[in-house]
C-alpha positions as CSV (number, residue, x, y, z in Angstrom):
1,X,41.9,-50.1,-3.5
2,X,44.4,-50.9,-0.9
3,X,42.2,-52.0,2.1
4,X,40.7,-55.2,3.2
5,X,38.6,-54.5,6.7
6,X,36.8,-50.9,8.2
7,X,37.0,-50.4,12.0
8,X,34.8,-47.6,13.4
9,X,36.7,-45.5,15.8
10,X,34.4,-46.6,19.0
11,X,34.8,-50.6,18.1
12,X,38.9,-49.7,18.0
13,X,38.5,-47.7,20.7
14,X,37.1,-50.2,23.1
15,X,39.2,-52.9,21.5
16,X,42.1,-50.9,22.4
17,X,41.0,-50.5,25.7
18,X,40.0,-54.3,26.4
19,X,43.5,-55.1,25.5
20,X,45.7,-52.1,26.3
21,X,44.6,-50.3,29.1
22,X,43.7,-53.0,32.1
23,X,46.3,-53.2,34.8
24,X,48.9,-55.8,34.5
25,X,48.2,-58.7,36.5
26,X,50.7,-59.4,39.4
27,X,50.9,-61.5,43.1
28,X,52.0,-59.2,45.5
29,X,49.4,-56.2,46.2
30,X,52.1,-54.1,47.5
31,X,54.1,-54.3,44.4
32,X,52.7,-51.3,41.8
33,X,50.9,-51.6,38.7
34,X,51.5,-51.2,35.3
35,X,49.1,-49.8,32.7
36,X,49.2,-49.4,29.1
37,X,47.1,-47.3,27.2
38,X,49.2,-46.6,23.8
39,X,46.2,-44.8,22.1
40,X,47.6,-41.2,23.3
41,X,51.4,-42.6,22.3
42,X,52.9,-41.7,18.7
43,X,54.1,-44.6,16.7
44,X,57.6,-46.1,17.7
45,X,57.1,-45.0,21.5
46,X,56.7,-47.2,24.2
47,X,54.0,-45.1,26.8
48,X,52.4,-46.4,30.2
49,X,51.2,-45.2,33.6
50,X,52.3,-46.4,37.0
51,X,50.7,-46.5,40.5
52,X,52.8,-46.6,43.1
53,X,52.7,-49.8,45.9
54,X,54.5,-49.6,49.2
55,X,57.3,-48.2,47.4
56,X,57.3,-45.4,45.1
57,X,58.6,-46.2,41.5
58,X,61.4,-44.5,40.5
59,X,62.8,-45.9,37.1
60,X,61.0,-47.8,34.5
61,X,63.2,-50.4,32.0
62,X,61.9,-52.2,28.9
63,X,63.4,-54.9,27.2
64,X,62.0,-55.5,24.0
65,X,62.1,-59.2,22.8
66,X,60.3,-60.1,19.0
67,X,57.8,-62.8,18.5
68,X,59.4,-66.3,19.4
69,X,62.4,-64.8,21.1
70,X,62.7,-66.1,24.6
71,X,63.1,-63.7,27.0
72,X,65.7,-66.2,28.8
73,X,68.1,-67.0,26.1
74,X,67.5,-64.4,23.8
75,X,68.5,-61.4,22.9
76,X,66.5,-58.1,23.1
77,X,66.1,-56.1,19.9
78,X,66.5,-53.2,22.1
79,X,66.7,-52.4,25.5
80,X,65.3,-48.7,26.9
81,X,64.7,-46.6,29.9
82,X,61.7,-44.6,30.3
83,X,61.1,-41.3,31.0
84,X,58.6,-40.1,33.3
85,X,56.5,-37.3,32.8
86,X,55.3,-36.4,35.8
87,X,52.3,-37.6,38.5
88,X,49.1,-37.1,37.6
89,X,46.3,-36.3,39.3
90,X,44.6,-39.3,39.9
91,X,48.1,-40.3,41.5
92,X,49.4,-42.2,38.4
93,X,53.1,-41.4,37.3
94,X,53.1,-41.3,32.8
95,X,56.6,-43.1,31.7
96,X,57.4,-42.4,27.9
97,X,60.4,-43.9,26.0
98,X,63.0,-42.6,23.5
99,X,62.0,-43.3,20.1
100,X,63.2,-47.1,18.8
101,X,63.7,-46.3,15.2
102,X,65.6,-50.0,14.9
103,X,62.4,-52.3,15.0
104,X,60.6,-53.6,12.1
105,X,57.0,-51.8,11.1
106,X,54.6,-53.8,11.3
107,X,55.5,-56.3,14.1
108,X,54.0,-56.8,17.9
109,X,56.7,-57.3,20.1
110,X,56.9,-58.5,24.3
111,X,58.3,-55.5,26.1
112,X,59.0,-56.4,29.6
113,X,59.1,-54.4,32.3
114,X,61.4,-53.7,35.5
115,X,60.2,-51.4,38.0
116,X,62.9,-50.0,40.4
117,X,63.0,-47.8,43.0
118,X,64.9,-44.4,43.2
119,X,68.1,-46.6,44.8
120,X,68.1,-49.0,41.5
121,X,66.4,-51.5,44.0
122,X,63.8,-54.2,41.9
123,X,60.1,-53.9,42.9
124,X,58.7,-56.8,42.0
125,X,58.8,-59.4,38.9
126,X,59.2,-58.7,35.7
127,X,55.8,-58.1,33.8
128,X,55.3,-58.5,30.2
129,X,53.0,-56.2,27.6
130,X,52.5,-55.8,24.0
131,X,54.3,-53.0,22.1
132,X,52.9,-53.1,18.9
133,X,55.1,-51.4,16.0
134,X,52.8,-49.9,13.4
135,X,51.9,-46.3,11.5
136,X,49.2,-44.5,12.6
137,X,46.5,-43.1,10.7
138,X,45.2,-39.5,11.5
139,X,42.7,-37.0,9.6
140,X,43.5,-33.4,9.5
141,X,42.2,-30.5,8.2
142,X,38.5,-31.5,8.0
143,X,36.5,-29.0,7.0
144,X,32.8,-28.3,5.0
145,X,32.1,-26.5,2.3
146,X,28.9,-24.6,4.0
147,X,29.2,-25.0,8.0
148,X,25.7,-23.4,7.4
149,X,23.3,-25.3,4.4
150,X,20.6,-23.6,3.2
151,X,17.5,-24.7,0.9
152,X,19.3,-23.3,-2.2
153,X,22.9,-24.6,-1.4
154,X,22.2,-28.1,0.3
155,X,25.0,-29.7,-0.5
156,X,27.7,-29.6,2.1
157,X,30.9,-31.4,0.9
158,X,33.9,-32.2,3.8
159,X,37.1,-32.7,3.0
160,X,40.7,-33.2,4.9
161,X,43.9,-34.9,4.4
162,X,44.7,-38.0,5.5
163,X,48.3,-38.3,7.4
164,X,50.4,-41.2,8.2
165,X,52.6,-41.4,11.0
166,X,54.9,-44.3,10.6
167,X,56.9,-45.4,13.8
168,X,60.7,-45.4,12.3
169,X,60.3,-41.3,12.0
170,X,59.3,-39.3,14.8
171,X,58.6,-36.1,12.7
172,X,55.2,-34.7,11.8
173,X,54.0,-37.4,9.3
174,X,53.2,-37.2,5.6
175,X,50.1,-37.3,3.6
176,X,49.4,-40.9,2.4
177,X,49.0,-41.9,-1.5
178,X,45.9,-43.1,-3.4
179,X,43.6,-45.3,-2.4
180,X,42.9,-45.4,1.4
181,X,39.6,-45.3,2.0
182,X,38.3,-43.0,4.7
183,X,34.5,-43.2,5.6
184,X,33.0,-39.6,6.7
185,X,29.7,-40.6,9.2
186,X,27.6,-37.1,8.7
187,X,25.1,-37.7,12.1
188,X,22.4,-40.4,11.8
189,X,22.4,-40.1,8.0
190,X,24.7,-42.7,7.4
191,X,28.1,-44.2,6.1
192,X,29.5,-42.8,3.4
193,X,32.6,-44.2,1.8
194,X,35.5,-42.1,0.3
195,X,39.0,-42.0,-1.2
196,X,41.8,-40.4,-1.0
197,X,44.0,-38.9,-4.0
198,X,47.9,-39.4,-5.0
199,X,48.0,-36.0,-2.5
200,X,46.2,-37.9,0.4
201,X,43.2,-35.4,-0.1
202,X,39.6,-37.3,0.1
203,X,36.2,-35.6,0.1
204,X,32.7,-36.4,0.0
205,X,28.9,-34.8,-0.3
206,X,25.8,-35.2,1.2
207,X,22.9,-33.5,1.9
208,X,22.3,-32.6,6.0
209,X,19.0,-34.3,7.7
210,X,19.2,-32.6,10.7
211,X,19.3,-28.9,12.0
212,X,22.7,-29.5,13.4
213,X,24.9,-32.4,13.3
214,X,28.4,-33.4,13.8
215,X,30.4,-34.9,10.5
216,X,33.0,-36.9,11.6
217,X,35.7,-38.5,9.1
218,X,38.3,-41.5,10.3
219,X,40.4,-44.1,7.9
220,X,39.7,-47.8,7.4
221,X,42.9,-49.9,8.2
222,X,44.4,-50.5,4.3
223,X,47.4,-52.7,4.9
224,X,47.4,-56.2,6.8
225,X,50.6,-58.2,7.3
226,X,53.7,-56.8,8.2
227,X,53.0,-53.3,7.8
228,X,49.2,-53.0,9.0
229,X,47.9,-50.0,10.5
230,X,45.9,-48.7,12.8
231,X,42.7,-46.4,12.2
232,X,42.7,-43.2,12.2
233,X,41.2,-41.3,15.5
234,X,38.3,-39.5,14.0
235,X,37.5,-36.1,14.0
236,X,34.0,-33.9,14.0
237,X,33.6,-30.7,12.0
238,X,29.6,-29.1,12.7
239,X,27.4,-28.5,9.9
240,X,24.3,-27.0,11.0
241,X,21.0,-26.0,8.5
242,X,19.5,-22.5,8.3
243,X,16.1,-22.1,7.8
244,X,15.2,-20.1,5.4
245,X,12.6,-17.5,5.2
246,X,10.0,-17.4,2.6
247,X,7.3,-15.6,1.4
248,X,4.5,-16.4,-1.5
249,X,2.6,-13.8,-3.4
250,X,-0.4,-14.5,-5.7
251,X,-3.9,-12.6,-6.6
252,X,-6.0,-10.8,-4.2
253,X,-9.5,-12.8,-6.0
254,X,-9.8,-14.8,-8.7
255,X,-13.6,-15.6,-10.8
256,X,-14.7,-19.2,-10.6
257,X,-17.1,-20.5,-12.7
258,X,-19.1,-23.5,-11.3
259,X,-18.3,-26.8,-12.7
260,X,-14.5,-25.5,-14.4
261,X,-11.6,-24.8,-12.6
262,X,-9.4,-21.3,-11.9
263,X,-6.1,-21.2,-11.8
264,X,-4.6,-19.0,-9.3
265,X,-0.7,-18.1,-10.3
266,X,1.9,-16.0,-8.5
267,X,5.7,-15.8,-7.3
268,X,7.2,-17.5,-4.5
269,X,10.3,-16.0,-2.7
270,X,13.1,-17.0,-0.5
271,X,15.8,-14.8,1.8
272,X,19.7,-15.6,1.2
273,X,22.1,-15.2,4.1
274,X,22.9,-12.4,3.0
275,X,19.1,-11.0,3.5
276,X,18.0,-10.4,-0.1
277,X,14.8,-12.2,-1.6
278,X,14.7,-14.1,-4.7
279,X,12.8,-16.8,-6.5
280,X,12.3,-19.7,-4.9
281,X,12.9,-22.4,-7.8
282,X,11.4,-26.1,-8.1
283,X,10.0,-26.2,-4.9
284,X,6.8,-27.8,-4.1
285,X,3.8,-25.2,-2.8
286,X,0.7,-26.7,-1.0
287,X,-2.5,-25.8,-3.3
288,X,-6.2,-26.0,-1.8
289,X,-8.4,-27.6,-2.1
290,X,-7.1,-31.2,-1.2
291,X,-5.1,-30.5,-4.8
292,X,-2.0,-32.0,-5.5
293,X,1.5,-29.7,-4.8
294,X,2.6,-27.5,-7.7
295,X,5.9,-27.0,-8.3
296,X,7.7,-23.5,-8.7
297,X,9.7,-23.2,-12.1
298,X,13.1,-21.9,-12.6
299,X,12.2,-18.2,-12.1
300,X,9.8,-19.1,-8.7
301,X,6.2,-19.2,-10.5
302,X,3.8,-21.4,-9.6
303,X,0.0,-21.7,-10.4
304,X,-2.3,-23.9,-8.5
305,X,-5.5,-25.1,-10.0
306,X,-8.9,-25.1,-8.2
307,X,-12.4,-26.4,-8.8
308,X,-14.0,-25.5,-5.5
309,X,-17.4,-24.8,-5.0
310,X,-18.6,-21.4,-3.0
311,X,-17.5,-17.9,-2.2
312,X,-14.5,-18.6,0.2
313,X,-11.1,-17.8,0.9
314,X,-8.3,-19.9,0.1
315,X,-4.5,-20.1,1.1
316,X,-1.7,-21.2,-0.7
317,X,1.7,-22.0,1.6
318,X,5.1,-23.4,0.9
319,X,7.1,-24.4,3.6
320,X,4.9,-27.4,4.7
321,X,5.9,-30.6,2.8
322,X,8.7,-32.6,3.9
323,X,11.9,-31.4,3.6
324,X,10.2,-28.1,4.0
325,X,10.1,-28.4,7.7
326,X,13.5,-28.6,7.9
327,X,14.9,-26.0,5.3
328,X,12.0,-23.7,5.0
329,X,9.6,-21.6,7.1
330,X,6.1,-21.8,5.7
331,X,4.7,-18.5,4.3
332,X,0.7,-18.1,2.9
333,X,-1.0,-15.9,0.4
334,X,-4.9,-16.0,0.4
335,X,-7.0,-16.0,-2.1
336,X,-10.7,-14.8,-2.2
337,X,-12.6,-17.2,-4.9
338,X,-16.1,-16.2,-6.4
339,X,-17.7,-18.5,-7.6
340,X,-20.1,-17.7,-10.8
341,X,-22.9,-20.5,-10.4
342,X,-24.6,-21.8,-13.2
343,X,-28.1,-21.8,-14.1
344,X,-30.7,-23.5,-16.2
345,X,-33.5,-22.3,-17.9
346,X,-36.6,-23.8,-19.0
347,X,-39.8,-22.9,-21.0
348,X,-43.2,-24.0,-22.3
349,X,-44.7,-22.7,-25.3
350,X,-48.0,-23.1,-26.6
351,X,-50.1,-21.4,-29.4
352,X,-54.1,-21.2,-28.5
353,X,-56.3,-21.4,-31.3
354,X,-57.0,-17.5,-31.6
355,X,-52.9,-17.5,-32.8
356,X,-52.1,-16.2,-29.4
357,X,-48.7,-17.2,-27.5
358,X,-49.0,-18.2,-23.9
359,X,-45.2,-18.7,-22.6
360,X,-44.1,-19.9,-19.1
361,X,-40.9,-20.5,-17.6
362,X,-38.3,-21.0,-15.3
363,X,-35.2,-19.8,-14.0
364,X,-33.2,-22.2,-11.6
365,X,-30.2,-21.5,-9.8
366,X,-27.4,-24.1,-9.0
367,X,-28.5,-26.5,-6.3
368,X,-25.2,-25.6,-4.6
369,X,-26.5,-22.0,-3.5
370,X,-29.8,-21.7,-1.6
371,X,-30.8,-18.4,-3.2
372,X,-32.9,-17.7,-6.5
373,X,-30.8,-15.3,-9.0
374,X,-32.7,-12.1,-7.8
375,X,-33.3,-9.0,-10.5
376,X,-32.7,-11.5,-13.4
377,X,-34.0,-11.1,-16.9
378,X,-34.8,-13.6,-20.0
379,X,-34.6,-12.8,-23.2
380,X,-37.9,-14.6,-25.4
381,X,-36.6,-15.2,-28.5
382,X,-38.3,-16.1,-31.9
383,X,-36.7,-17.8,-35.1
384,X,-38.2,-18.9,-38.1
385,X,-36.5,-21.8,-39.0
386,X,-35.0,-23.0,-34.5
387,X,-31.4,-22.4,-36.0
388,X,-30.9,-19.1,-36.7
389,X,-32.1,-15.6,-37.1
390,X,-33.0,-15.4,-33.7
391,X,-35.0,-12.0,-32.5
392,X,-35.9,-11.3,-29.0
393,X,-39.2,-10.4,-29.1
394,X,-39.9,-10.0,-25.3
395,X,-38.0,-9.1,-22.4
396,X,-39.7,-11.1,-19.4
397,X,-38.6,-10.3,-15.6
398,X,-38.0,-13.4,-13.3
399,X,-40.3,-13.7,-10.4
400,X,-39.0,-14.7,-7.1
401,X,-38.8,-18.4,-5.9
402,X,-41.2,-19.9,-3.8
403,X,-40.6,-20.9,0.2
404,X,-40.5,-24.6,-1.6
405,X,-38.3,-24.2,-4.3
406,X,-36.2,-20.8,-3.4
407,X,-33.4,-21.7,-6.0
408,X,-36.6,-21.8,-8.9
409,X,-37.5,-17.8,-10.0
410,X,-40.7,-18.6,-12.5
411,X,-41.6,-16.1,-15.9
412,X,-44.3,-15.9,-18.1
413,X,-46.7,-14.0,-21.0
414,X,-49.2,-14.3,-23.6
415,X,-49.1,-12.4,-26.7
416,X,-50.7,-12.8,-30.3
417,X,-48.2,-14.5,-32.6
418,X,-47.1,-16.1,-36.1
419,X,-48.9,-19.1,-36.3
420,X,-45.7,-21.8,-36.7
421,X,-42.4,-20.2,-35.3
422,X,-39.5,-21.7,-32.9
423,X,-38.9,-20.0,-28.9
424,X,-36.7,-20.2,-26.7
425,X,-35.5,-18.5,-23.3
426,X,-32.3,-17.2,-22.9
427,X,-30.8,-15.4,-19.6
428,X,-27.9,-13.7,-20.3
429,X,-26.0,-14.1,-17.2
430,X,-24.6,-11.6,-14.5
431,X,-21.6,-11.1,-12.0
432,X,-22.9,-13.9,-10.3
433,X,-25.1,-16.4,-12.8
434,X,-23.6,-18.3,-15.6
435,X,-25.8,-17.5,-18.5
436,X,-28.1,-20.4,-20.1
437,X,-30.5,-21.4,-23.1
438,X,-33.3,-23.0,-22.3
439,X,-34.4,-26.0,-25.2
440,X,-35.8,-24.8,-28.3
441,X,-39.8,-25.0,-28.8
442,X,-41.9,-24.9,-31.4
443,X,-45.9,-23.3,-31.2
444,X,-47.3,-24.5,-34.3
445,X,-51.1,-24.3,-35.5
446,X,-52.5,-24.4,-39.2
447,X,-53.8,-20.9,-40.8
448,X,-57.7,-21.6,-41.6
449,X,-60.1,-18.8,-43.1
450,X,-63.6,-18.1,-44.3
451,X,-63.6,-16.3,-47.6
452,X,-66.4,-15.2,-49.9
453,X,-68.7,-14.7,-47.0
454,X,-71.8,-13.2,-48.0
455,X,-75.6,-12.0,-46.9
456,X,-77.6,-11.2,-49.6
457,X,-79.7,-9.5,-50.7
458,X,-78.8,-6.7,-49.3
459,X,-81.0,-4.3,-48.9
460,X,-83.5,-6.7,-48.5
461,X,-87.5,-6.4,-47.6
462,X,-88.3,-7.3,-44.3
463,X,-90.0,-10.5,-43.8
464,X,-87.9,-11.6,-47.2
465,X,-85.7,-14.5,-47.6
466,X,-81.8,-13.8,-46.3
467,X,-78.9,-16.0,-48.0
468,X,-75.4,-16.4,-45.9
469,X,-73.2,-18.1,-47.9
470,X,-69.0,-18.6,-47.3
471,X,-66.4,-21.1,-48.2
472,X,-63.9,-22.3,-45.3
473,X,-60.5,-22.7,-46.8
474,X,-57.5,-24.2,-44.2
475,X,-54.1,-23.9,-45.6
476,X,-51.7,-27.1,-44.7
477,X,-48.9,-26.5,-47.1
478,X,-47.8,-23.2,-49.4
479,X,-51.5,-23.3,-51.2
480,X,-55.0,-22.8,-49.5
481,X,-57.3,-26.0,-49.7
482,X,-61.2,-26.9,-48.8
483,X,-62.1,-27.7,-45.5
484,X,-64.9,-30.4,-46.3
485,X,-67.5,-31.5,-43.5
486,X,-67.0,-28.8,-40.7
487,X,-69.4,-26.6,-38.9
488,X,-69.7,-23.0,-39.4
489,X,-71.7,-21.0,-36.7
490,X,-73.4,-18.0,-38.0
491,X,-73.8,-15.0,-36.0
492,X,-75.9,-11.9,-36.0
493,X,-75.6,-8.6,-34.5
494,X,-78.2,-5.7,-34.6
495,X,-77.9,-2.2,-35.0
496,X,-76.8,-0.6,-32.0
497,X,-76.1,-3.6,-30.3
498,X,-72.7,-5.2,-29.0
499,X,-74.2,-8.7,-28.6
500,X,-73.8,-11.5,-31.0
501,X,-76.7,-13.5,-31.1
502,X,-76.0,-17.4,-32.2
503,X,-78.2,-18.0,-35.5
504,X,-77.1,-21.5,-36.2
505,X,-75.1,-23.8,-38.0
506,X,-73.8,-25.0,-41.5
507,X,-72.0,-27.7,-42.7
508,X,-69.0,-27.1,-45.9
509,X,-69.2,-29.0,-48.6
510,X,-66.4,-30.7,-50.9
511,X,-65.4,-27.3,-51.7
512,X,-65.5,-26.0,-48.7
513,X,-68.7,-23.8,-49.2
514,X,-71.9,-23.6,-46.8
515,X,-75.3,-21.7,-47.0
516,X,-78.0,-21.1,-44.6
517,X,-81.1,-19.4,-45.3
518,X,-82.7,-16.9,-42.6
519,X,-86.1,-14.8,-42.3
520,X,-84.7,-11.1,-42.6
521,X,-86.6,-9.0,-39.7
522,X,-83.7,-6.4,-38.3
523,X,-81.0,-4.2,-39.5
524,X,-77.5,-5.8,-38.4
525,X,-74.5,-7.1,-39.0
526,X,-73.8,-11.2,-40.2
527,X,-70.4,-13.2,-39.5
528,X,-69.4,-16.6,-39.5
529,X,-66.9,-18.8,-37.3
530,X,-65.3,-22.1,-37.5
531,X,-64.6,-23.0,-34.1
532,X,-61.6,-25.9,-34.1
533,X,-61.7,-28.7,-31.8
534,X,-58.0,-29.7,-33.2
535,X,-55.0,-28.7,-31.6
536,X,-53.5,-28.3,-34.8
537,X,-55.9,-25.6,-36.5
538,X,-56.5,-22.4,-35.8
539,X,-60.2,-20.8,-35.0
540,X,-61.4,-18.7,-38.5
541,X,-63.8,-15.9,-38.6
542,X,-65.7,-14.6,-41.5
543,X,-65.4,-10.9,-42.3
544,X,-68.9,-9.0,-40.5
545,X,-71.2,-8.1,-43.3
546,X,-74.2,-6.0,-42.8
547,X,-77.7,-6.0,-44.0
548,X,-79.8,-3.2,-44.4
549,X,-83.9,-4.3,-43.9
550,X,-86.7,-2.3,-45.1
């Protein structure tokens, strides 16, 4: 690459104006000055102001001496009048040579100066300047691809020409070859380097990072020595970003369950230029929740996932993450979320000794909502073996919760029952409660009975003898065994009566079997009972048997 140093246009700019454009120094106050500014002059001109003195200037000579020649003894490698153009308004007069096609590109040379009245007469000394000989470097034709960026065509690429105007031919310049390097500064985002082509043609892309900026583009300086330039003026070309409208769509409610998440889906737009909507691709959208962003695919989809807690309303937005301020306006959809709470059920089962099933329970909503699952229903279910077959055998209503525990609704019943058999509670849920089991329980007691139970004789005399005899039989696996050393209590009944009067006791034997031996006075009815004292037995009754007395 044919450069070795880059000068920004400002840094030349004031260096040209630290060296170039400050009065040359002279004695005599009254004599005029001379200024040179050659940053307006085309290359192989000699250009600079006057101001007048006591006398007005009226012709302008140069003799143009290169480096080491003395002005003295030497001779001039060319000798030219200016031309004026004309007083300004500030009251200086612009002088402008011919073009000096002879000199050698590249070289500074010592022009110096006679001033003359408009009668040929000298004003003042001599006074030597610079007049450097060298190309200049200009960029034309800068353009952008998109004066106006936009979210979906961010890219803005400039390009121009650069042109070389060389001081030996005064025409309009030609494009330079390959290999200068011409920097393109798009605003505040930075340098950015490029190169031109065998046609002189450079470009270069970036993305804008401001609303509106000015891209300027000026050449480095890619020959030293002899034939060095100088750096191209720069030029500015606006590029400005439109912001683009959007607008997000998505579900009017979505179902929540308590402790999972939802995922709430839906489209997200943006309007061209030219007006029309269409999907908005791989862009980030804000999700509640304090959730990460969720990017929009290809066709401008997006799905957010939540796992808040509560009936609320939520909003997705795009538009509000960074560069989203700058390309696009934020757009919302909201979302109503209800949330499905969950529940947990519990229940206590436990078989009395008469085989009868006493069941409590309770109902408990999610500690999250301060409100008991009102109307609710549990299924009381029954199962031989806790795994399966299940039967619901009840249908139980849950009462309210208390002032103390409002999220708690309570249940309960007693009912007569198989003696061994597995419960549970289950509540099957609603548009509001999650449903749930509550553990499985068993209510368990051993089948006992009296059999062979007998008063005899029967009819018997009064005042006889009266023999109540039974055997008490308890059955702890698939056969019926004794029940050795128990008490029986016997009972007796009369005729007509609904009382049970208490007779006594007797004790079983190793076979179960007990007798007890009574006066016979009264018609009535005998029965036996083994009241348990385990929790593990149930309570067995002998069959009634009356007894007819005469």
């Amino acid at each position: 690459m044919r450069h070795a140093r880059r000068v920004l246009p400002a840094l030349a700019t004031a260096a040209a104006l630290a060296l170039s454009t400050a009065p040359v120094a002279h004695a005599d106050t009254s004599a005029p000055r001379i200024r040179i500014d050659s940053s307006g002059a085309a290359p192989g001109y000699l250009r600079l102001f006057t101001t007048d003195g006591a006398t007005p200037v009226g012709a302008v000579t140069a003799r143009i001496f290169a480096p080491g020649v003395s002005p003295l003894t030497g001779t001039p490698a060319a000798v030219v009048d200016l031309h004026t153009a004309g007083r300004l308004a500030d009251g200086e007069t612009l002088w402008s040579s011919d073009h000096l096609p002879g000199l050698v590109r590249g070289t500074v040379y010592h022009a110096f100066l006679q001033l003359s009245d408009a009668g040929g007469n000298v004003l003042g000394e001599e006074q030597q300047v610079p007049f450097p000989y060298r190309s200049a470097l200009r960029v034309t034709g800068l353009s952008a691809s998109a004066a106006a960026a936009d979210w979906l065509h961010q890219q803005v690429t400039v390009t121009g020409t650069l042109i070389e105007d060389t001081p030996e031919d005064p025409g309009p310049g030609a494009a330079v070859g390959a290999g200068y390097e011409v920097d393109v500064l798009p605003g505040a985002a930075g340098l950015l380097a490029s190169t031109t082509d065998a046609a002189g043609h450079f470009s270069r892309s970036f993305t804008p990072t401001a609303a509106s900026q000015q891209v300027t583009a000026f050449a480095a300086v890619p020959r030293t020595g002899a034939g060095a330039d100088t750096p191209a003026t720069a030029v500015a070309q606006p590029v400005t970003v439109r912001r683009s409208l959007t607008r997000i769509s998505g579900p009017a409610g979505v179902t929540l369950r308590e402790g999972s998440t939802a995922a709430v889906s839906g489209t997200a737009e943006i309007q061209t230029a030219q007006g029309t909507w269409v999907p908005l691709p791989r862009t980030p959208v804000l999700c509640p929740d304090g959730r990460p962003a969720a990017a929009t695919d290809a066709s401008g989809r997006y799905t957010c996932t939540l796992s808040i807690t509560g009936n609320r309303t939520v909003t997705v937005s795009t538009g509000d993450t960074d560069p989203g301020d700058l390309w696009l306006a934020t757009s919302s959809h909201r979302t109503t979320v209800r949330t499905v709470w969950k529940t947990a059920t519990t229940l206590t089962a436990t078989l009395d000794d008469r085989s009868r099933l006493h069941v409590t329970g309770t109902l408990r909503d999610s500690v999250t909502r301060r409100t008991w699952p009102s109307g609710a229903h549990v299924q009381l279910e029954y199962s031989a073996n806790g795994t399966t077959g299940w039967q619901t055998i009840r249908t139980l209503t849950v009462s309210p919760g208390t002032k103390d525990a409002p999220t708690t609704g309570t249940f309960s019943t007693s009912f007569a029952a198989r003696n061994d058999g597995y419960w549970r509670a289950r509540f099957t849920g609603n548009t509001d409660n999650q449903p749930s089991t509550s553990p499985v329980r068993r209510a368990h007691r051993y089948a006992t009975r009296i059999t062979a139970f007998n008063a005899s004789p029967e009819p018997v005399r009064k005042g006889r003898t009266l023999t109540v005899t039974g055997r008490l039989q308890k059955k702890t696996s698939s056969v019926w065994s004794a029940a050795t050393g128990q008490t029986v209590t016997l009972y007796f009944t009369p005729r007509g009566s609904t009382h049970a009067t208490r007779m006594g006791t007797a004790r079983t034997d190793s076979h179960g079997t007990f007798t007890a031996h009574y006066t016979a006075k009264l018609d009535g009815t005998w029965t036996a009972t083994w009241w348990t004292t385990s929790p593990n037995y149930l309570t067995a009754t002998a069959t009634p048997d009356y007894v007819d007395v005469n």
